[in-house]
KOLMAR-475571 format. One record per residue (C-alpha): residue in three letters; x, y, z. Coordinates in steps of 0.05 Angstrom, whole numbers, padded with zeros to 5 digits, always signed. Layout:
residues N
ALAXYZ;...
***
This chain:
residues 141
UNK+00598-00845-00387;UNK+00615-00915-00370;UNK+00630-00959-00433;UNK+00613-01035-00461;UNK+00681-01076-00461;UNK+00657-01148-00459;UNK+00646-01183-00527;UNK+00587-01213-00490;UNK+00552-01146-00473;UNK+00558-01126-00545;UNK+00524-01193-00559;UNK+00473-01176-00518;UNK+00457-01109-00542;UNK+00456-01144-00614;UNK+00395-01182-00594;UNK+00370-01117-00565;UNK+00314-01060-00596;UNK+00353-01032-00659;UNK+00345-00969-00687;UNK+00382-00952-00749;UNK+00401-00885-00771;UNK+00442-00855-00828;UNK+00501-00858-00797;UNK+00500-00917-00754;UNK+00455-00964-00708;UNK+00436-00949-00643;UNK+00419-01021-00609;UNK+00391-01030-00536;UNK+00383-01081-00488;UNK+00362-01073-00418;UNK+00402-01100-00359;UNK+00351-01110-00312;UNK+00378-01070-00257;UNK+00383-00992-00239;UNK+00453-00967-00252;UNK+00489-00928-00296;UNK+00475-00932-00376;UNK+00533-00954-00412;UNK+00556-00945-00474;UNK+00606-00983-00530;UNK+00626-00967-00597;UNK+00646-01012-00652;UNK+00659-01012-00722;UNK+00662-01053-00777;UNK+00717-01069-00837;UNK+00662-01044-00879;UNK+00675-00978-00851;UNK+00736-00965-00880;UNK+00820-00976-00852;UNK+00835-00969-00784;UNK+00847-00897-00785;UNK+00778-00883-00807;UNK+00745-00937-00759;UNK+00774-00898-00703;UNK+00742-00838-00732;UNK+00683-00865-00735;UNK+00681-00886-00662;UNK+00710-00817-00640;UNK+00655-00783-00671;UNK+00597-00833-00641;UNK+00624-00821-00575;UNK+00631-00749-00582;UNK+00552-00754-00601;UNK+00533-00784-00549;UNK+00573-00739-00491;UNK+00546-00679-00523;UNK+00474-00725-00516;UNK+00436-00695-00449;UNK+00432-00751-00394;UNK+00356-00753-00393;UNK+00350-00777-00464;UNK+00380-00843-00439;UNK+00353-00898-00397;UNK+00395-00921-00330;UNK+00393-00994-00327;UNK+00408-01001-00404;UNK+00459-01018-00446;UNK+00479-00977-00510;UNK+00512-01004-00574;UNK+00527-00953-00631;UNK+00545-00992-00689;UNK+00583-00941-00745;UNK+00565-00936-00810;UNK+00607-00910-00872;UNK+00558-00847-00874;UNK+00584-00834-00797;UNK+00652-00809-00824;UNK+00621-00759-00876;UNK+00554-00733-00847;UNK+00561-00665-00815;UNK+00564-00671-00733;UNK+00494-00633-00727;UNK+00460-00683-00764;UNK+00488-00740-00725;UNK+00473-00709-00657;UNK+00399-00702-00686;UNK+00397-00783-00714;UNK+00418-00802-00646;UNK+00359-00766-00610;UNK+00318-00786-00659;UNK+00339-00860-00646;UNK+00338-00854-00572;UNK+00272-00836-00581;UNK+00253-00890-00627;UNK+00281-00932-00581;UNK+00241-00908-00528;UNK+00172-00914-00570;UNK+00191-00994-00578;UNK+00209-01004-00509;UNK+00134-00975-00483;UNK+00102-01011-00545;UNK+00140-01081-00525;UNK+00169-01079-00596;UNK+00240-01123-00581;UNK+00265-01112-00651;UNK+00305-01180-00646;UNK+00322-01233-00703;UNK+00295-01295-00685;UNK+00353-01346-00687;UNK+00345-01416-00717;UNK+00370-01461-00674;UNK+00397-01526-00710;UNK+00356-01577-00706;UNK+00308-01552-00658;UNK+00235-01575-00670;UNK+00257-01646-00687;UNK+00224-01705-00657;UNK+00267-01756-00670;UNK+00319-01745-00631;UNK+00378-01720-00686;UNK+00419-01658-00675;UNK+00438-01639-00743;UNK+00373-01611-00793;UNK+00408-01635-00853;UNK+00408-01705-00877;UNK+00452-01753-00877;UNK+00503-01762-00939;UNK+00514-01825-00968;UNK+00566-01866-00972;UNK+00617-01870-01024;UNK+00632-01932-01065;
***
């Protein structure tokens, strides 16, 4: 399994198909090319201390070794996202979330579904030639 270590591939992924699960969220981009999938792992604050963060992230990648290699897609990259559920949900049922996702996933991909947010740009749209999209304060005195 080769694994996501760049910030900007997890970016990437973020803007990516999502599927979310009880445990976590399983987002995918594709890369464009035919190699390997990969695979990263990350975990909020929200999840809990450090110690159960790891947790977490052991588990997810546990899931997805025990996952059989033609669920997943070569030429894509995987983001599992952890969720506080992740540390408490019994190990069958996360196994059977993340095929379920995968296959989710799949479904959007044929269907052209990108599941992205749409990101407001600041400012964009405006004609008259101003960067900001607020207006301008006023002076004091």
């Amino acid at each position: 399994m080769e694994r996501l270590r760049q910030r900007a591939d997890f970016l990437a992924a973020a803007a990516g198909v999502r599927a979310p699960a009880t445990g976590f969220v399983l987002q995918v981009r594709g890369r464009g090319d035919d190699g390997p999938p990969r695979f990263g792992f990350t975990a909020s604050r929200k999840v809990g201390t450090a110690v159960e963060r790891n947790r977490a992230r052991r588990r997810l990648r546990d899931v997805v070794r025990r996952t059989d290699a033609a669920d997943v897609a070569t030429g894509h990259d995987y983001v599992l996202v952890a969720r506080r559920a992740a540390l408490s949900l019994p190990f069958d049922r996360l196994v059977a979330e993340f095929r379920s996702a995968l296959r989710r996933v799949a479904d959007k991909r044929r269907t052209g579904e990108t599941g992205a947010r749409a990101h407001r740009v600041r400012g964009a749209g405006k004609t008259d030639g101003t960067a900001s999209a607020r207006p301008a304060r006023r002076a004091q005195g």
